[in-house]
DRENFIGU-181663 format. One line per field, with one value per residue (C-alpha): x, y, z; residue number from 1. Coordinates in Angstrom, 2 decimals, always signed. Each point is the difference from the previous one (the first is absolute). Layout:
BEGIN
c1 c(X:...)
c2 c(Y:...)
c3 c(Z:...)
i c(NUM:...)
//
This chain:
BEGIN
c1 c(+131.80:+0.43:+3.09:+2.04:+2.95:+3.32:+2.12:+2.69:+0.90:-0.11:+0.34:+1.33:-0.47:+1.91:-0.13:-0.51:+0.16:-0.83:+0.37:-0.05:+1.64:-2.47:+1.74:+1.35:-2.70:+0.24:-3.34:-0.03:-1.71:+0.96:+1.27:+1.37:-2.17:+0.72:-2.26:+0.58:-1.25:-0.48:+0.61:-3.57:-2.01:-1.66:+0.61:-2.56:+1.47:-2.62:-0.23:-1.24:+0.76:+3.90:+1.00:+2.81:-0.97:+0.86:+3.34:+0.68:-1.04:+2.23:+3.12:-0.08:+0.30:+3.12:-2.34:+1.15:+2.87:-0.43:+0.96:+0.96:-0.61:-0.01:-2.47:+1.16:-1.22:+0.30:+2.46:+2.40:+0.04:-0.98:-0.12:+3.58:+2.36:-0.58:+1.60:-1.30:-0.60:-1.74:-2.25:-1.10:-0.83:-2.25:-1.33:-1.18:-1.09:-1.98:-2.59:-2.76:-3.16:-0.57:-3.23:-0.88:-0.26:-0.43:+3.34:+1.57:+0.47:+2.36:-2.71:+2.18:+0.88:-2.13:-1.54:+2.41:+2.63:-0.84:-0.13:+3.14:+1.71:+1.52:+0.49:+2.55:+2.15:-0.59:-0.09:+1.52:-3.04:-0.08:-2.66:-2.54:+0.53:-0.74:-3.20:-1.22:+0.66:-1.68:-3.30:+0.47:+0.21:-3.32:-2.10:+1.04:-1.17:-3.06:+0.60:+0.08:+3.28:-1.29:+0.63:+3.73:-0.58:-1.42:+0.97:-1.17:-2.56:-2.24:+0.03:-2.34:+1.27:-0.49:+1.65:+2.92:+0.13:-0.23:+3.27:+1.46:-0.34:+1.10:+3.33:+0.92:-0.48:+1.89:+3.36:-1.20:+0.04:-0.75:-0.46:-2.38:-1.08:-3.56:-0.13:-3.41:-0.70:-3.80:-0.64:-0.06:-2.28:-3.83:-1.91:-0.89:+3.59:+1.93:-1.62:+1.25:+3.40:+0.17:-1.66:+3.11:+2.77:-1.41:+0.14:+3.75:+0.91:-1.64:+1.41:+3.55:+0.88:+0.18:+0.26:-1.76:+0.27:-3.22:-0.05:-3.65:-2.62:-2.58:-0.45:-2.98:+2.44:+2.92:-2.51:-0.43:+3.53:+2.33:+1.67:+0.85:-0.42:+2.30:-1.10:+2.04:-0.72:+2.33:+2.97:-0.21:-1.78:-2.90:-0.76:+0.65:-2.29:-1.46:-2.69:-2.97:+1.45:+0.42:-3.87:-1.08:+1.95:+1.84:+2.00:+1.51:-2.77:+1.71:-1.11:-3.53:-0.53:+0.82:-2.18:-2.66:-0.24:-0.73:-3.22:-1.94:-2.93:-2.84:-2.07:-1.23:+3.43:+1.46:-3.16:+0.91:+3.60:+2.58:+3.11:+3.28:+0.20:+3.67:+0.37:+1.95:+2.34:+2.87:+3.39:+3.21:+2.14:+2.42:-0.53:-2.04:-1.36:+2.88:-0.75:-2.92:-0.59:-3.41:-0.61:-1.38:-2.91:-0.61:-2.81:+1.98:+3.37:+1.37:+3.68:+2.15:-1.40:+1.41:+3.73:+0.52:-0.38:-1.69:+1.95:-1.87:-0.12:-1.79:-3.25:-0.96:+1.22:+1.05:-2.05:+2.35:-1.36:+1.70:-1.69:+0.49:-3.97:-0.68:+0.14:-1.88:-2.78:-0.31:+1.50:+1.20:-1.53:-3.53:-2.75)
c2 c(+107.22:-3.29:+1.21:+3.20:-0.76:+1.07:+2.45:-2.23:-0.96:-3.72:-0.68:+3.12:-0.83:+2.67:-0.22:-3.03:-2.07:-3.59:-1.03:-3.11:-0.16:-1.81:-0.78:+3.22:+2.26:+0.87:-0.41:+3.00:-1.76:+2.30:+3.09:+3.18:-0.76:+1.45:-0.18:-0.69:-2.69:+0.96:-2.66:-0.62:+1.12:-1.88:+1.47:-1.27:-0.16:-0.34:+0.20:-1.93:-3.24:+0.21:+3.19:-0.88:-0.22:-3.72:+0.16:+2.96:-1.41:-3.03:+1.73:+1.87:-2.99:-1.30:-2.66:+1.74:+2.28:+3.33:+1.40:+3.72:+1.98:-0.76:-1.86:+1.10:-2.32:+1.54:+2.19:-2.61:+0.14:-3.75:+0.48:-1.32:-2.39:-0.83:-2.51:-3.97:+1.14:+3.27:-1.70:-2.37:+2.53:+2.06:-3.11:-1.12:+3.83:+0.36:-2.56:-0.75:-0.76:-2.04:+1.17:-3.94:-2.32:-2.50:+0.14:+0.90:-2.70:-2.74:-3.08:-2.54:+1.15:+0.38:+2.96:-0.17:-0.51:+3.06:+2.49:-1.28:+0.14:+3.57:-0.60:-2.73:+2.90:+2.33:-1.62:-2.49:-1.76:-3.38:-1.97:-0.26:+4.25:+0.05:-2.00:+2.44:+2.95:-1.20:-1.23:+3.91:+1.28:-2.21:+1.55:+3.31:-0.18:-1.86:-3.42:-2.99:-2.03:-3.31:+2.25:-0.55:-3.49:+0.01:+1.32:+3.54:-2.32:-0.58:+3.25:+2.82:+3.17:+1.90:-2.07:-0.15:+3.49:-0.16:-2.66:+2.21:+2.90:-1.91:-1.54:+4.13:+0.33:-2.84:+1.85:+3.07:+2.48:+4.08:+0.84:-2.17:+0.11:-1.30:-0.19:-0.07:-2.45:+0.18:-0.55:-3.33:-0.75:+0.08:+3.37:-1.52:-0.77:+3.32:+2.01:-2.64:-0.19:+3.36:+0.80:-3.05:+2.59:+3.00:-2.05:-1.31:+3.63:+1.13:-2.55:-0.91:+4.18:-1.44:+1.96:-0.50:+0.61:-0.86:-1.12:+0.27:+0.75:-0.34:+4.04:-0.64:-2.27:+2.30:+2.62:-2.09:-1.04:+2.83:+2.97:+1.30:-1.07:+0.32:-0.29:-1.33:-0.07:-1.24:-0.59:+3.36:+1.39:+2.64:+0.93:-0.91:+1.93:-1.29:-2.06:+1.88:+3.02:-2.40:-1.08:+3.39:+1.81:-1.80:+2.98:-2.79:-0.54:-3.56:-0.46:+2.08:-3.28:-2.80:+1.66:+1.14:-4.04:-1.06:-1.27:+1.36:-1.99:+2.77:-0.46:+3.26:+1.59:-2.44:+1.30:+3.28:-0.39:+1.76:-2.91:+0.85:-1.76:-0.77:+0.04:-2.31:-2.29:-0.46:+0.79:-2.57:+0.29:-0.89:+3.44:+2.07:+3.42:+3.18:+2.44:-1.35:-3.33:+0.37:+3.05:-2.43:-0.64:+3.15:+2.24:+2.80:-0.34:+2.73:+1.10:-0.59:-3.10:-1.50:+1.94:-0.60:-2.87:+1.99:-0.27:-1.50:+3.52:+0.37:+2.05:-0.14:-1.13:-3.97:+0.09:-0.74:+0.21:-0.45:+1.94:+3.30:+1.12:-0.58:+3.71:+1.35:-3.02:-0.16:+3.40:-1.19:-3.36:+0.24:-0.71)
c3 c(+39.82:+1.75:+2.08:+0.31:-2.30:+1.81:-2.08:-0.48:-3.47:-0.26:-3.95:-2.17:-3.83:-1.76:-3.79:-0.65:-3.13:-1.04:-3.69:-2.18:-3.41:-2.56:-2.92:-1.45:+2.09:+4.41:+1.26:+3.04:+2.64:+3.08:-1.74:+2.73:+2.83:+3.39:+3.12:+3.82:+2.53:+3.52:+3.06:+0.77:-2.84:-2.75:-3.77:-2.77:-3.36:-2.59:-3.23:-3.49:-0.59:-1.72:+1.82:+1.83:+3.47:+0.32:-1.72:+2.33:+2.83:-0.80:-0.86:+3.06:+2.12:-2.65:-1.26:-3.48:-0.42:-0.57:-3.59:+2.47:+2.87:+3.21:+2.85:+3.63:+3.00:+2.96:-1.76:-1.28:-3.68:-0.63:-3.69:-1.45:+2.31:+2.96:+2.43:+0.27:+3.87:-0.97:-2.94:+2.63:+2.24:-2.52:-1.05:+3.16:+1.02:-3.32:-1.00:-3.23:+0.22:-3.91:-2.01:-0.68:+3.43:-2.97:-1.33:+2.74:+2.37:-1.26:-0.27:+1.14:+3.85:+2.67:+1.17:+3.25:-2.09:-2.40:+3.22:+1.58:-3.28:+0.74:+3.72:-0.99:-1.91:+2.59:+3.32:+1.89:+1.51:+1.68:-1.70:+2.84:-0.41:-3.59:+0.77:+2.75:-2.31:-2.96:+2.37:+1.17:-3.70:-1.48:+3.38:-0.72:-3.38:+0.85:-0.46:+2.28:+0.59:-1.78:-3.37:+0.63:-1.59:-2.78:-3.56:-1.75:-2.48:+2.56:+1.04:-1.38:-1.39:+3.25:+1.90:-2.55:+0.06:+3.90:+0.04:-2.24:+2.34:+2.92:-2.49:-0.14:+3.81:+1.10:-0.39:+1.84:-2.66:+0.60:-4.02:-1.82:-3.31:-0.72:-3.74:-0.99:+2.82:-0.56:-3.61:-0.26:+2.41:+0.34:+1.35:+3.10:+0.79:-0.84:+2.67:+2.66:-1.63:+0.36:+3.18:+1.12:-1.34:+1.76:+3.36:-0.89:-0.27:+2.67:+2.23:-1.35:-1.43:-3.64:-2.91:-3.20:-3.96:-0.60:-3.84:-1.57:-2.66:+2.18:+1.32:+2.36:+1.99:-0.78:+1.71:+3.06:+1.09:-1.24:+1.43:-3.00:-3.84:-2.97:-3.48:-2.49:-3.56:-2.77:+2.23:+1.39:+3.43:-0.88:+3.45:+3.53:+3.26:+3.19:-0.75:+1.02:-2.23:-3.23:+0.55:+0.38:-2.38:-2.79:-1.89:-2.77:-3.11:+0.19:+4.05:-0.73:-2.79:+2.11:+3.35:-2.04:-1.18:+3.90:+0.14:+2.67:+2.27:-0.81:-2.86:-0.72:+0.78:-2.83:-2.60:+0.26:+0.46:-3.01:-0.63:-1.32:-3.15:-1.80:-3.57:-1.73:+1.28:+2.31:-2.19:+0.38:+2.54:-3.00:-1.59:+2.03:-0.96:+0.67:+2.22:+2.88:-0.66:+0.23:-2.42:-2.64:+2.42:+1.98:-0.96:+0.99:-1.74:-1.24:-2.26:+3.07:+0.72:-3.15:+0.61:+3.79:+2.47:+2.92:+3.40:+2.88:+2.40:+2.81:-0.81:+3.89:+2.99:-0.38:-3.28:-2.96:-3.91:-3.16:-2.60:-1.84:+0.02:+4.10:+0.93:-3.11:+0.56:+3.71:+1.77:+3.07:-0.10:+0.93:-1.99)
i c(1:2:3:4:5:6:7:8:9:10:11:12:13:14:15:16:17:18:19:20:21:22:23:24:25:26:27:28:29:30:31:32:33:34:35:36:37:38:39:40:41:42:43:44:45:46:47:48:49:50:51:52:53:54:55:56:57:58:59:60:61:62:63:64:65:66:67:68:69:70:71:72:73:74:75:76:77:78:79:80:81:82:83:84:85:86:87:88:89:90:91:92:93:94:95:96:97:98:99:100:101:102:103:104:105:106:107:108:109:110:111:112:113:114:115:116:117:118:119:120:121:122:123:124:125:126:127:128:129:130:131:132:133:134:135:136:137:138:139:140:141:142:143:144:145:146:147:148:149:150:151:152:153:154:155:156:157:158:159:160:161:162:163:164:165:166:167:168:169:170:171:172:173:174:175:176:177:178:179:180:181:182:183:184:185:186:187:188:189:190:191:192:193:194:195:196:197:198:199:200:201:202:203:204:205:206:207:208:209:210:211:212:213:214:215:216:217:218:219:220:221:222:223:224:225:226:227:228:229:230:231:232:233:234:235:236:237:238:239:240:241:242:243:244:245:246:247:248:249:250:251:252:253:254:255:256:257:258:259:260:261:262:263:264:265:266:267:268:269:270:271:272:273:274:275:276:277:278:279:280:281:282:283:284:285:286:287:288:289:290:291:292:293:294:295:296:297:298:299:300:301:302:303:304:305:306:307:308:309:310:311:312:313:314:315:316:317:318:319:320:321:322:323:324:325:326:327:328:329:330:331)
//
């Protein structure tokens, strides 16, 4: 771990749901997920492409509005109305990282301007303040202060991503959301970009959602990991626990997939291989979700969504075979 998460509860997601209506059908996006955030800590979400974990991550900071349940911040239910003052303060306390630093950054304003965008909601600065604080912000994300004028085309998409970081700093957030901050960018890059979050953290107490399909990275900056698939969370543990132990079939799949630097180790090496494809979040499977997959369904699978229980300390699984496939969790 990168730093000893405090036991406070920072974000509580109880239950929560996030649908769209299509037509006549409700796709299920984020369908009953609960999971908590500690002040300090870093929690991976990860998952296939379509899962969820960007709409969740959205709808927990009111970007969308949640179909039900609830999303606690610093145990204020934040979900339903809230005040004009107390939406500005969770909007300045709770920040987004975008997945594109393409798309992003509005083309037409100046990298200056872009950062001091939110300290002009936020703050009362006198101009020759705003300038000081956004030459602070592009040195603390690596940049020198002659970025401030020019515009995000001339910029590559590192550095984007690097303004973009700096744009979610400038109003001195304590809960970020970095949705898959890394994936648009080239291999080089992501281990700096992410190396520059760990030292944020460190250095400012931040707390992450980190958003990704990318589980080597997941690997390297999490405290813990949840796994969502179809809308729903499979399993959530400490990080080292998930790597060494995955008790979902669903997390064994996606680990076993992780390429790994050793070419004899990858020759002899048994993968996890899916059958068939991901269902619709329009009408998904009864029962576990991922029972029309899993090698190891059996007749309850298709009756019951499984619960997510705790099969050992801080290590959650939803799935009805875990104790008849894995005893208490080791291999």
């Amino acid at each position: 771990m990168h730093n000893k998460r405090n036991e406070e509860p920072l974000v509580e997601v109880r239950n929560l749901c996030k649908y769209f209506r299509q037509g006549r059908s409700v796709l299920k996006a984020v369908d009953d997920v609960s999971f908590t955030i500690y002040r300090g800590e870093t929690l991976g979400l990860v998952g296939e492409s379509g899962c969820g974990k960007t709409t969740c991550g959205r709808t927990i900071l009111k970007l969308y509005s949640a179909t039900s349940g609830q999303v606690l911040y610093k145990g204020q239910d934040i979900t339903n109305s809230m005040s004009a003052r107390e939406l500005l303060a969770f909007k300045r306390s709770a920040q987004i990282i975008f997945q594109d630093p393409y798309s992003s950054l509005d083309p037409r304003m100046t990298i200056g301007e872009i950062i001091a965008e939110g300290m002009d909601v936020h703050f009362r600065y006198t101009p020759a303040e705003k300038q000081q604080k956004v030459r602070e912000l592009l040195a603390k994300v690596g940049l020198t202060e002659d970025y401030a004028n020019r515009f995000a085309h001339e910029l590559s998409g590192g550095q984007r991503q690097r303004i973009g970081i700096a744009r979610a700093l400038a109003v001195e957030p304590e809960f970020i959301v970095c949705d898959e901050p890394i994936s648009a960018l080239d291999v080089s890059i992501q281990a700096q970009i992410v190396n520059l979050l760990i030292q944020l953290q460190a250095e400012r107490g931040l707390t992450y959602l980190f958003i990704s399909h990318d589980l080597s990275m997941v690997k390297h900056i999490s405290d813990r990991v949840g796994v969502m698939y179809l809308g729903s969370l499979v399993e959530v543990a400490p990080s080292k626990a998930i790597f060494a132990h995955p008790l979902h079939p669903y997390t064994q799949a996606l680990l076993s997939a992780i390429p790994v630097a050793d070419p004899d180790f990858e020759a002899t090496r048994v993968r996890v291989k899916l059958e068939g494809e991901v269902p619709s979040p329009i009408n998904p499977p009864s029962g576990c979700k991922f029972r029309t997959r899993c090698p190891h369904a059996i007749k309850v699978c298709a009756e019951q969504q499984p619960p997510l229980v705790e099969a050992e300390p801080e290590h959650f699984v939803a799935c009805h075979c875990w104790q008849h496939l894995y005893g208490d969790g080791r291999k």
